[in-house]
mmCIF entry with sequence, helices, sheets and N, C-alpha, C, O atoms, coordinates in Angstrom:
data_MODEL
# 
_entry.id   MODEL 
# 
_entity.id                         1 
_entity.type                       polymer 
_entity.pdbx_number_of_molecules   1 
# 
_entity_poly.entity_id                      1 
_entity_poly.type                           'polypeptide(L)' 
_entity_poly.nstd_linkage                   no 
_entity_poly.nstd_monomer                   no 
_entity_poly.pdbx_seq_one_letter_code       
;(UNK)(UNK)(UNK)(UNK)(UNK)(UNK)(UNK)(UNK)(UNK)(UNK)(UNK)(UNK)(UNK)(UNK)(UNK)(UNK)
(UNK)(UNK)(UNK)(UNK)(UNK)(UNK)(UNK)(UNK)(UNK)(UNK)(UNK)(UNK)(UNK)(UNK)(UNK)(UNK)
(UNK)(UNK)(UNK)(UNK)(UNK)(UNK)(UNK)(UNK)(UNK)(UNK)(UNK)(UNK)
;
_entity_poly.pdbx_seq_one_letter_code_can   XXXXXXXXXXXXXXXXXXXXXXXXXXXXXXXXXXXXXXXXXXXX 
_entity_poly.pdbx_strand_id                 A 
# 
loop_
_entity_poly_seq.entity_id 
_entity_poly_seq.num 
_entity_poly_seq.mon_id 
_entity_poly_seq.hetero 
1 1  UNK n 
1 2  UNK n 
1 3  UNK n 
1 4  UNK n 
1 5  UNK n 
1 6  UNK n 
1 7  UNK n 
1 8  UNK n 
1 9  UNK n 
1 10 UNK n 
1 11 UNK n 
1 12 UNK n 
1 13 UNK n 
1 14 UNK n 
1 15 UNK n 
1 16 UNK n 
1 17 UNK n 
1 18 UNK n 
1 19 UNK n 
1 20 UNK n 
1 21 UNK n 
1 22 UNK n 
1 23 UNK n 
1 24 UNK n 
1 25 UNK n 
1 26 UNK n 
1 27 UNK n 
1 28 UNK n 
1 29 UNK n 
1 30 UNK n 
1 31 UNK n 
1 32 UNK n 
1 33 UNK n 
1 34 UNK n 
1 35 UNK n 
1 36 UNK n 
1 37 UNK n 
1 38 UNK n 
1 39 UNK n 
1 40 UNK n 
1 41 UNK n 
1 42 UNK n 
1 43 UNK n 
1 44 UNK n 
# 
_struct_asym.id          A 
_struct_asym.entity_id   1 
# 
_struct_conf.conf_type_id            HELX_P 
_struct_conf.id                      HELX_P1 
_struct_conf.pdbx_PDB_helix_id       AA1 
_struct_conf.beg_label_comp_id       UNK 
_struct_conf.beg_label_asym_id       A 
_struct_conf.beg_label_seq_id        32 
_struct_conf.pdbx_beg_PDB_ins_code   ? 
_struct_conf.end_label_comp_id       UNK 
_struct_conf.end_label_asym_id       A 
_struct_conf.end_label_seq_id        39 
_struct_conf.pdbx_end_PDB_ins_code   ? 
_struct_conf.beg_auth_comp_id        UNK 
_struct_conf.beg_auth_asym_id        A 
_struct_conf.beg_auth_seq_id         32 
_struct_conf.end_auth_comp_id        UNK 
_struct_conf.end_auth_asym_id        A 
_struct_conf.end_auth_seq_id         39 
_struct_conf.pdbx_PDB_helix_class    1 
_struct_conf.details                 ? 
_struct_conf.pdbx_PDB_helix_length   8 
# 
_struct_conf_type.id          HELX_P 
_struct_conf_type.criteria    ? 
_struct_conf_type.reference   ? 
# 
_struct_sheet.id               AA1 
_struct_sheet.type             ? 
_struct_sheet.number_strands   3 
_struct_sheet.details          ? 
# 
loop_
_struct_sheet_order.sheet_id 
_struct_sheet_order.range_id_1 
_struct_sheet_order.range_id_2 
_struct_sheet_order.offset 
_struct_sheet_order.sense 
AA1 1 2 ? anti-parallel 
AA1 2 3 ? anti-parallel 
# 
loop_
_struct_sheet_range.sheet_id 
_struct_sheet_range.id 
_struct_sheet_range.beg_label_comp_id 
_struct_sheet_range.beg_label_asym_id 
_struct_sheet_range.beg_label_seq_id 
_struct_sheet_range.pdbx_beg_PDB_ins_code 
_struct_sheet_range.end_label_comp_id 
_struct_sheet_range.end_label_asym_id 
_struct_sheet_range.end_label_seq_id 
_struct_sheet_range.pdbx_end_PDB_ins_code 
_struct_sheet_range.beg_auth_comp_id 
_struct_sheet_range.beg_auth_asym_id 
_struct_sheet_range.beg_auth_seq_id 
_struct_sheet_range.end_auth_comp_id 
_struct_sheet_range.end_auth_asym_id 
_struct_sheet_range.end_auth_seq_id 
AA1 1 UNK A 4  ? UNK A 8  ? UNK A 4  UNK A 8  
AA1 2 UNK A 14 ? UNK A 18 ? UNK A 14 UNK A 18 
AA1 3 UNK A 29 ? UNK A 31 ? UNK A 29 UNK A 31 
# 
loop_
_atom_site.group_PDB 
_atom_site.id 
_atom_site.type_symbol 
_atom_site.label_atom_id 
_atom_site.label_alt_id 
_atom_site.label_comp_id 
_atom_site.label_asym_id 
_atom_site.label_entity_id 
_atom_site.label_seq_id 
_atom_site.pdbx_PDB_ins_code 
_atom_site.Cartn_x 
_atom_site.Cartn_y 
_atom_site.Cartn_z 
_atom_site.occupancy 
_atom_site.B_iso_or_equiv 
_atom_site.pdbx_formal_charge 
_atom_site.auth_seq_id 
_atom_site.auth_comp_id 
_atom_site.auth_asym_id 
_atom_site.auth_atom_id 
_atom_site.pdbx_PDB_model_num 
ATOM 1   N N  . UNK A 1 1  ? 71.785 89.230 141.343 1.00 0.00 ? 1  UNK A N  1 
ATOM 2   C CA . UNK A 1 1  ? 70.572 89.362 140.546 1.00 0.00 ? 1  UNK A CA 1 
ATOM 3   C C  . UNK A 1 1  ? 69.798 88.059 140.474 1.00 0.00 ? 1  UNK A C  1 
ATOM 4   O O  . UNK A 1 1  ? 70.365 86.969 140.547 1.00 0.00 ? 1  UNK A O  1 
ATOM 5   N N  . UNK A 1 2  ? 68.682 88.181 140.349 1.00 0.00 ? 2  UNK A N  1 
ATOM 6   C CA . UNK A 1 2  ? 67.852 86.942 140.279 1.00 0.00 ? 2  UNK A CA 1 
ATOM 7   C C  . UNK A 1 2  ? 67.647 86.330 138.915 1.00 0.00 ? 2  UNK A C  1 
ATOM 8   O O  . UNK A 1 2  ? 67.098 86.969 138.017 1.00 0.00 ? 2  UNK A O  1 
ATOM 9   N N  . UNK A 1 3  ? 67.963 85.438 138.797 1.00 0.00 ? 3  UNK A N  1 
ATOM 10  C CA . UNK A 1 3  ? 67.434 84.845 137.199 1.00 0.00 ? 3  UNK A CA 1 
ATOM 11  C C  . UNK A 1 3  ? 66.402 83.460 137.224 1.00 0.00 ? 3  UNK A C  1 
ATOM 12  O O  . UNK A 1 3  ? 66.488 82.396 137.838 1.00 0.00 ? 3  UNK A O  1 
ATOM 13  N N  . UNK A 1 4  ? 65.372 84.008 136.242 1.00 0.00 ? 4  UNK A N  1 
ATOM 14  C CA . UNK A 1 4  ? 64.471 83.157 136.192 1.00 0.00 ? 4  UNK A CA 1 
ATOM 15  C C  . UNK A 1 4  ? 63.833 82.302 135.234 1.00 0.00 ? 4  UNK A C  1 
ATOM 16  O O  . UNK A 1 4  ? 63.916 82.750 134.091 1.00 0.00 ? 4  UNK A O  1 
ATOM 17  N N  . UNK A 1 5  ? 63.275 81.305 135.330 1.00 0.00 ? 5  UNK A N  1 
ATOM 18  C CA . UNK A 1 5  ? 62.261 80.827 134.216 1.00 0.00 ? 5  UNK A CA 1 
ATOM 19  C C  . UNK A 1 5  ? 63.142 80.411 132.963 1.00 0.00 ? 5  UNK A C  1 
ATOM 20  O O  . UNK A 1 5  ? 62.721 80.668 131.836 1.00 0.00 ? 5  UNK A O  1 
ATOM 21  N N  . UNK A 1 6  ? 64.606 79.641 133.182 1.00 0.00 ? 6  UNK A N  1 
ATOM 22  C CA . UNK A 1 6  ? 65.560 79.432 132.188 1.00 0.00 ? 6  UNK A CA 1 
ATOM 23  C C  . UNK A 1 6  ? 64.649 78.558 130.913 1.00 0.00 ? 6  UNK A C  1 
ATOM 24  O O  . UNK A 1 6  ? 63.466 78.237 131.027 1.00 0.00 ? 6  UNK A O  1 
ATOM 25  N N  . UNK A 1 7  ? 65.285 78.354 130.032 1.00 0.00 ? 7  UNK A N  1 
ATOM 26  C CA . UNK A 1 7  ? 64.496 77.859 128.924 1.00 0.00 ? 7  UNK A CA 1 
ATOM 27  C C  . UNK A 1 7  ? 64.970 78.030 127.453 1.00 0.00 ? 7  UNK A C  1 
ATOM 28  O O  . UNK A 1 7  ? 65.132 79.093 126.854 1.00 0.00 ? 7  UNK A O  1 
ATOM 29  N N  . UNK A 1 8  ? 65.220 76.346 126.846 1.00 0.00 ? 8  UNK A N  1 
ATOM 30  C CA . UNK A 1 8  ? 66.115 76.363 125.924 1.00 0.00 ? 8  UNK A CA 1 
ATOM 31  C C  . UNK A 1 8  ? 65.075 76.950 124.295 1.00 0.00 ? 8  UNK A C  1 
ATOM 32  O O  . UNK A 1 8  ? 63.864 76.926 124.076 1.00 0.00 ? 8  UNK A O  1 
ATOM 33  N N  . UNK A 1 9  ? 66.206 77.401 123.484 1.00 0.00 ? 9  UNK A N  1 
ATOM 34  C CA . UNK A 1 9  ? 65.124 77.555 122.085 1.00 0.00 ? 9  UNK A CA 1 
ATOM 35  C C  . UNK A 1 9  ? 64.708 76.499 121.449 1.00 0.00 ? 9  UNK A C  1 
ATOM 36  O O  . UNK A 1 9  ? 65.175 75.449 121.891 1.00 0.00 ? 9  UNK A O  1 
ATOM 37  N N  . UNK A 1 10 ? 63.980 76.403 120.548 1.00 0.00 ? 10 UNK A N  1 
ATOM 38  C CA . UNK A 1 10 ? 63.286 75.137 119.875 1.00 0.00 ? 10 UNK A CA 1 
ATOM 39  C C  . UNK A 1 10 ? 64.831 74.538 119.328 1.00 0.00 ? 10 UNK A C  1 
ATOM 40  O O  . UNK A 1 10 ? 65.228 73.516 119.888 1.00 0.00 ? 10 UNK A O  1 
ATOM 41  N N  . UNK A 1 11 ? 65.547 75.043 118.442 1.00 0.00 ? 11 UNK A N  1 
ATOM 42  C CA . UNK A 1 11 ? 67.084 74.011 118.137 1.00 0.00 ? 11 UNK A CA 1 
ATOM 43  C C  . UNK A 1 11 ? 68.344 74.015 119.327 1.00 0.00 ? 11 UNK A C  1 
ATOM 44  O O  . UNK A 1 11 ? 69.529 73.802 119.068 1.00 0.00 ? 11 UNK A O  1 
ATOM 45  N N  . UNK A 1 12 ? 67.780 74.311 120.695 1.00 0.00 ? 12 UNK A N  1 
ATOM 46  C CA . UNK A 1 12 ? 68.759 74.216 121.465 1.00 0.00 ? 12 UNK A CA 1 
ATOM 47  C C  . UNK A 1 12 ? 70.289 75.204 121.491 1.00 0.00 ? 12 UNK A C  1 
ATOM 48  O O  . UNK A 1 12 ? 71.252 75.206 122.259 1.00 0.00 ? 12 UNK A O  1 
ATOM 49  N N  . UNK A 1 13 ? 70.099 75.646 120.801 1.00 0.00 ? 13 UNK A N  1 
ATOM 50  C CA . UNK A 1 13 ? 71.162 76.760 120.612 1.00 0.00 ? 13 UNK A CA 1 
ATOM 51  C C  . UNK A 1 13 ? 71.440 77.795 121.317 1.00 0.00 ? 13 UNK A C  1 
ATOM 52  O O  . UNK A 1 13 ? 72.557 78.282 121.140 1.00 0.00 ? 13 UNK A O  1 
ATOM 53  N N  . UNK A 1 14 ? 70.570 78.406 122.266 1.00 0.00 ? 14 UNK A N  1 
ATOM 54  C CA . UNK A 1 14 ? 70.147 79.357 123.147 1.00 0.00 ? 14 UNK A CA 1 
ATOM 55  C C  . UNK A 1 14 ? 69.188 79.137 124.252 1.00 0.00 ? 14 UNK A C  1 
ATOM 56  O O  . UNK A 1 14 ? 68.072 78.693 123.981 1.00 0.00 ? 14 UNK A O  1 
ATOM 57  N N  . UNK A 1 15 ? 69.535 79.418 125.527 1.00 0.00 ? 15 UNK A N  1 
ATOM 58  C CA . UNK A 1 15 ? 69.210 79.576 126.714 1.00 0.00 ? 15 UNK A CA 1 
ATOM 59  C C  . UNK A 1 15 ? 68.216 80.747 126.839 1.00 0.00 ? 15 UNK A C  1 
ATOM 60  O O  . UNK A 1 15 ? 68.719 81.854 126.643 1.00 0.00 ? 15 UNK A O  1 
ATOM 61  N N  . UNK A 1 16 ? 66.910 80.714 127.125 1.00 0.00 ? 16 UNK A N  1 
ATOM 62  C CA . UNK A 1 16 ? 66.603 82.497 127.413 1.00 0.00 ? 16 UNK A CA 1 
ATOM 63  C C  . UNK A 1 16 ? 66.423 81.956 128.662 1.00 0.00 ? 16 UNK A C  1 
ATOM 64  O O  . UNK A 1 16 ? 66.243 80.776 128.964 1.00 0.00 ? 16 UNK A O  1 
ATOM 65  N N  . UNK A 1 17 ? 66.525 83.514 129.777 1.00 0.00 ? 17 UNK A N  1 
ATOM 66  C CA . UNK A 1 17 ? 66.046 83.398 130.786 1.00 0.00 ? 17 UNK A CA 1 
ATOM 67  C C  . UNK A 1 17 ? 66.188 85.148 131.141 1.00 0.00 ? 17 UNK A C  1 
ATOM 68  O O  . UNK A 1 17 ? 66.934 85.939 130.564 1.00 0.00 ? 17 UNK A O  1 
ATOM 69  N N  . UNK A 1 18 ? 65.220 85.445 132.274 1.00 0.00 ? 18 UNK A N  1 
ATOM 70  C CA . UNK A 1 18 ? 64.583 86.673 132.505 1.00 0.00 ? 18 UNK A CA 1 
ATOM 71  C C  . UNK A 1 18 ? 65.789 86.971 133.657 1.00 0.00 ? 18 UNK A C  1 
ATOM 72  O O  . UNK A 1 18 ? 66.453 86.003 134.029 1.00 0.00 ? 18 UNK A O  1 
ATOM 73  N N  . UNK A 1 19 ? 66.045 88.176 134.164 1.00 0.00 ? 19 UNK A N  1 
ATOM 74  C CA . UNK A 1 19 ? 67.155 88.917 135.173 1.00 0.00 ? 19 UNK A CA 1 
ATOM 75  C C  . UNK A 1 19 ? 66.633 89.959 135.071 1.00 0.00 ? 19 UNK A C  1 
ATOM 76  O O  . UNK A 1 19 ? 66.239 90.549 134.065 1.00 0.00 ? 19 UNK A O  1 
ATOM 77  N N  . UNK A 1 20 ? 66.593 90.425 136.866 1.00 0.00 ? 20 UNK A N  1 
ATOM 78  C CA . UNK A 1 20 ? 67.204 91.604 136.713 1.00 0.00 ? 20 UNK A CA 1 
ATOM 79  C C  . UNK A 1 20 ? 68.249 92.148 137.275 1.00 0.00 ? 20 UNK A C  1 
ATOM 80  O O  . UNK A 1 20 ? 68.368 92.721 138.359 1.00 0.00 ? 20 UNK A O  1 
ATOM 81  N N  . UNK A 1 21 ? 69.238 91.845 136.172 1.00 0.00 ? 21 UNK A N  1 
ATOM 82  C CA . UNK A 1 21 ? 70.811 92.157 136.756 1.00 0.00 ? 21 UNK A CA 1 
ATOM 83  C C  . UNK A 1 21 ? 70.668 93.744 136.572 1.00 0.00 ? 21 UNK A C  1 
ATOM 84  O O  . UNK A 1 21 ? 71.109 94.428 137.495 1.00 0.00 ? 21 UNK A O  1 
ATOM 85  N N  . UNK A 1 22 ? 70.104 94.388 135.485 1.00 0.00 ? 22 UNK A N  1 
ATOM 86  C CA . UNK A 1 22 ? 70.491 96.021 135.349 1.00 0.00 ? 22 UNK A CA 1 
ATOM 87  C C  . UNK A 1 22 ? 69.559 96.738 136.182 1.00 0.00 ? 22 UNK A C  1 
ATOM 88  O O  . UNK A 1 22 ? 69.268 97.929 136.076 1.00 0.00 ? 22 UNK A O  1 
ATOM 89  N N  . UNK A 1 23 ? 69.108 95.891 137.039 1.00 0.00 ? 23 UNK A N  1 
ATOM 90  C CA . UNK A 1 23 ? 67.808 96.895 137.760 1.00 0.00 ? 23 UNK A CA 1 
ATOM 91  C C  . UNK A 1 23 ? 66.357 96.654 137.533 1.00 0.00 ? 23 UNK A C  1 
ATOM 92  O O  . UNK A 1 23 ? 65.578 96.938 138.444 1.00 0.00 ? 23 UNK A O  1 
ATOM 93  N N  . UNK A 1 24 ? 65.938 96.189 136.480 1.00 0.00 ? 24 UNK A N  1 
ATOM 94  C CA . UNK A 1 24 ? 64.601 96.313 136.079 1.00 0.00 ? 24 UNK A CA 1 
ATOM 95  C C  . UNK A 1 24 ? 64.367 94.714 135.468 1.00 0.00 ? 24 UNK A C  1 
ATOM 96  O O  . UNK A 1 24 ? 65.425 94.112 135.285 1.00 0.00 ? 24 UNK A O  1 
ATOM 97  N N  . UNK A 1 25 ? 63.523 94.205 135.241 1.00 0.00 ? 25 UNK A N  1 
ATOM 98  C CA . UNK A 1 25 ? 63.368 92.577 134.669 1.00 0.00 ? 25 UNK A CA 1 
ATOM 99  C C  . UNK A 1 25 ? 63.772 92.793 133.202 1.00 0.00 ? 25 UNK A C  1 
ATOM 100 O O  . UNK A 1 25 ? 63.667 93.862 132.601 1.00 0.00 ? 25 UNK A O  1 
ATOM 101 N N  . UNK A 1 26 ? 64.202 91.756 132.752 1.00 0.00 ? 26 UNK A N  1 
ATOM 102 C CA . UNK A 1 26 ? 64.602 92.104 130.852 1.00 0.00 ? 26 UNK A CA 1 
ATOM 103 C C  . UNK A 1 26 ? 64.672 90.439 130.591 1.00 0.00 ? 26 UNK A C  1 
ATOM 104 O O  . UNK A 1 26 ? 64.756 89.587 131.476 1.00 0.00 ? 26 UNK A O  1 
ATOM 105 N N  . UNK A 1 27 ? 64.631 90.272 129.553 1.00 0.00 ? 27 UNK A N  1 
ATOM 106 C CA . UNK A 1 27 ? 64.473 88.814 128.618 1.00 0.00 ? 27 UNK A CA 1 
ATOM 107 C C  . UNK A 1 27 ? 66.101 88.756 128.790 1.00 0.00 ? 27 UNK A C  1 
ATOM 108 O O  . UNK A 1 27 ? 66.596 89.828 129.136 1.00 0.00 ? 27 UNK A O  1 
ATOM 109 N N  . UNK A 1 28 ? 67.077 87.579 128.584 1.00 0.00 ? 28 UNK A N  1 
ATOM 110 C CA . UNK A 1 28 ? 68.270 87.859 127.923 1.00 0.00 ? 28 UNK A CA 1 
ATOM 111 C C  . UNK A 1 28 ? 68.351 86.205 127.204 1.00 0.00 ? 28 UNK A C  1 
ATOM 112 O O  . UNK A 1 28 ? 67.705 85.248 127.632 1.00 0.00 ? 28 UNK A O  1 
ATOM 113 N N  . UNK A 1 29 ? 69.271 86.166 126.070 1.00 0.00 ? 29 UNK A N  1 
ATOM 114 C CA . UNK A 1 29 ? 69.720 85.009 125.357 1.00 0.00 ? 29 UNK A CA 1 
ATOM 115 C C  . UNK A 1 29 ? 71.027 84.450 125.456 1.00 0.00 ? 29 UNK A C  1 
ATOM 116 O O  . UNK A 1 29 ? 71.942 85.181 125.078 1.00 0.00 ? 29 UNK A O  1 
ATOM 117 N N  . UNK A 1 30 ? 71.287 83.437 125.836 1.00 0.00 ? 30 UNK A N  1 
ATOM 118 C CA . UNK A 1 30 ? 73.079 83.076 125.987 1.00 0.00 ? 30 UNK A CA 1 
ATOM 119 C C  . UNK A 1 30 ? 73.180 81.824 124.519 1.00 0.00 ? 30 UNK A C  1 
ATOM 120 O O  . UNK A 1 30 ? 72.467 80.853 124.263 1.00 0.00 ? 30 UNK A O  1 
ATOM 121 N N  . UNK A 1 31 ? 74.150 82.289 123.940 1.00 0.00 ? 31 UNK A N  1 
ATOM 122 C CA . UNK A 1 31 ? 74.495 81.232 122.911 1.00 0.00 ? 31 UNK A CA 1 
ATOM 123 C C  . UNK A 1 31 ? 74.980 79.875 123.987 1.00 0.00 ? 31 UNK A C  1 
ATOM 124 O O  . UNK A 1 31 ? 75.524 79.902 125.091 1.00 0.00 ? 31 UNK A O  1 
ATOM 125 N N  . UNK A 1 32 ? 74.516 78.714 123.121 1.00 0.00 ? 32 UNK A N  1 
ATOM 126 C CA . UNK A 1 32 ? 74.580 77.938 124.560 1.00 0.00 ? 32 UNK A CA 1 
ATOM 127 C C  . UNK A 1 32 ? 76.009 76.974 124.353 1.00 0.00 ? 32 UNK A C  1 
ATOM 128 O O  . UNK A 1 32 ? 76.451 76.324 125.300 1.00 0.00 ? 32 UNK A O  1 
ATOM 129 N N  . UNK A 1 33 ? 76.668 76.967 122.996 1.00 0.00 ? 33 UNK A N  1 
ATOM 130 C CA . UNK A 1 33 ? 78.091 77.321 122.658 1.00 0.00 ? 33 UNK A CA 1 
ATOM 131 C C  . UNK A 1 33 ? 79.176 77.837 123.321 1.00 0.00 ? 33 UNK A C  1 
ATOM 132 O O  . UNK A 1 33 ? 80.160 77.241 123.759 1.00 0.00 ? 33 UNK A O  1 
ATOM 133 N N  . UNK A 1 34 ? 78.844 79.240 123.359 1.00 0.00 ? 34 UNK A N  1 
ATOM 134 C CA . UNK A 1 34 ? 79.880 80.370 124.165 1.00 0.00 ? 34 UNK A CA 1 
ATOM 135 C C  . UNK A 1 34 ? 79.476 80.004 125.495 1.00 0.00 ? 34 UNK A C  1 
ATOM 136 O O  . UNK A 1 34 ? 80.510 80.043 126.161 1.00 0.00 ? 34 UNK A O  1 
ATOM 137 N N  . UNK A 1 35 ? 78.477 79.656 126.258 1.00 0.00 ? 35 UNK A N  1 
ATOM 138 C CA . UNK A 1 35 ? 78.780 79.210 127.364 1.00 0.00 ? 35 UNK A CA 1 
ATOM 139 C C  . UNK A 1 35 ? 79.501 78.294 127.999 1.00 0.00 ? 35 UNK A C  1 
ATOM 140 O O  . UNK A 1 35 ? 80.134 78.405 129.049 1.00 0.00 ? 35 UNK A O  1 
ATOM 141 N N  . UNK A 1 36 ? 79.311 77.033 127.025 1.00 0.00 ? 36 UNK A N  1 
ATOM 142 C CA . UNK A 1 36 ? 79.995 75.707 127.347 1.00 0.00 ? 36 UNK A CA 1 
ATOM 143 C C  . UNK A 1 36 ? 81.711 75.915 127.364 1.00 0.00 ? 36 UNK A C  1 
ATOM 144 O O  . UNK A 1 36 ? 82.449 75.276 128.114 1.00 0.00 ? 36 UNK A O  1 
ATOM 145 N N  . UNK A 1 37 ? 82.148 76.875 126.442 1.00 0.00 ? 37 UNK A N  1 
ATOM 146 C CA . UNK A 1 37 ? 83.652 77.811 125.958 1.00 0.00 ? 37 UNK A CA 1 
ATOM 147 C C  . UNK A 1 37 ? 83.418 77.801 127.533 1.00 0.00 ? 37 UNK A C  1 
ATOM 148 O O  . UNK A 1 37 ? 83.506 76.823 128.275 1.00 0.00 ? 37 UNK A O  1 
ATOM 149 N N  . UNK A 1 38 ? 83.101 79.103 127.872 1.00 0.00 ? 38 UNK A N  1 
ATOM 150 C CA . UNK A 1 38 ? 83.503 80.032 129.113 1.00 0.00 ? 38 UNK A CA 1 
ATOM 151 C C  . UNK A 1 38 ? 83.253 78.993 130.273 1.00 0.00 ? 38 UNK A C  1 
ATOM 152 O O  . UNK A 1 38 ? 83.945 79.290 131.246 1.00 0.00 ? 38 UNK A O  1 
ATOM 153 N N  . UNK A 1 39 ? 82.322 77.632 130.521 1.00 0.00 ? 39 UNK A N  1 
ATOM 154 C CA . UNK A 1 39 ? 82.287 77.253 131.454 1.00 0.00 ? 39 UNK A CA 1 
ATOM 155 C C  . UNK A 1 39 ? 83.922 75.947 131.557 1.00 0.00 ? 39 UNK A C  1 
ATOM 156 O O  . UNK A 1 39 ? 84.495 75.422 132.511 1.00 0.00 ? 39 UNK A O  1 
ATOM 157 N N  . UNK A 1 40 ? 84.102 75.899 130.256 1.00 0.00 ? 40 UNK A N  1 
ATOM 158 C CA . UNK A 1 40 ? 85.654 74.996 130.039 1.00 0.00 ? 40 UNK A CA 1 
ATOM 159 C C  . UNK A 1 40 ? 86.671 76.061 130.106 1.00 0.00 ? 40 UNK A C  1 
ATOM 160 O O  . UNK A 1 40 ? 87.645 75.454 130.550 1.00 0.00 ? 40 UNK A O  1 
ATOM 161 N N  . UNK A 1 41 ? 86.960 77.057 129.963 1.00 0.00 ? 41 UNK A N  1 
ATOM 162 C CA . UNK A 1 41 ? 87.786 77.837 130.367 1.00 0.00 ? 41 UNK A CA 1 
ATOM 163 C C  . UNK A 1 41 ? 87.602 78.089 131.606 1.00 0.00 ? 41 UNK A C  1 
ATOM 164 O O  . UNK A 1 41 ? 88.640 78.079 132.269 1.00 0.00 ? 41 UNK A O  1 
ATOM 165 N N  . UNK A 1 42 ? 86.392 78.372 132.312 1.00 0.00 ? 42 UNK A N  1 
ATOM 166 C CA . UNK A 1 42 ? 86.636 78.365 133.885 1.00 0.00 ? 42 UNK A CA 1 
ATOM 167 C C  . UNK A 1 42 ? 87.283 76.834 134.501 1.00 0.00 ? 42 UNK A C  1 
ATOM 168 O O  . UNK A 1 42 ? 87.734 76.765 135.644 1.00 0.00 ? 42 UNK A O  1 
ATOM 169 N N  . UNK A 1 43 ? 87.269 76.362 134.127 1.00 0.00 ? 43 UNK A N  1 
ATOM 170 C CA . UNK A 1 43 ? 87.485 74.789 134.598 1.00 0.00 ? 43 UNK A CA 1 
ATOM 171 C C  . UNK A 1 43 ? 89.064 74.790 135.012 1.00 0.00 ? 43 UNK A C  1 
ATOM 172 O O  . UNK A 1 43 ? 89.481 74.484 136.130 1.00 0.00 ? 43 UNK A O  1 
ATOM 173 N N  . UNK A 1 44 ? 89.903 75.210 133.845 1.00 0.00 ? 44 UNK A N  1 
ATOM 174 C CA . UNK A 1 44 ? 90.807 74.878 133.561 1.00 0.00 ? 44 UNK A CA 1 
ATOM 175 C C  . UNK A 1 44 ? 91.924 75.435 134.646 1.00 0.00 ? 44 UNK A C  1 
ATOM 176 O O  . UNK A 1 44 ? 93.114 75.156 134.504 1.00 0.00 ? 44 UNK A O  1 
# 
């Protein structure tokens, strides 16, 4: 899927960026927390 146009919120807390992973374009939000988790658990 393509993801685009990443972009943090005004307190940095969240990532938005546009996909269309389900087929069609959609907004989505990543807590930018639970990512840093899941990108240190991939690490490991």
């Amino acid at each position: 899927p393509e993801r685009v146009s990443p972009m943090f919120s005004p307190d940095a807390q969240r990532i938005y960026f546009q996909s269309d992973r389900h087929g069609k374009q959609a907004l989505y939000a990543l807590h930018v927390e639970r990512l840093v988790e899941r990108i240190e658990e991939d690490s490991q």
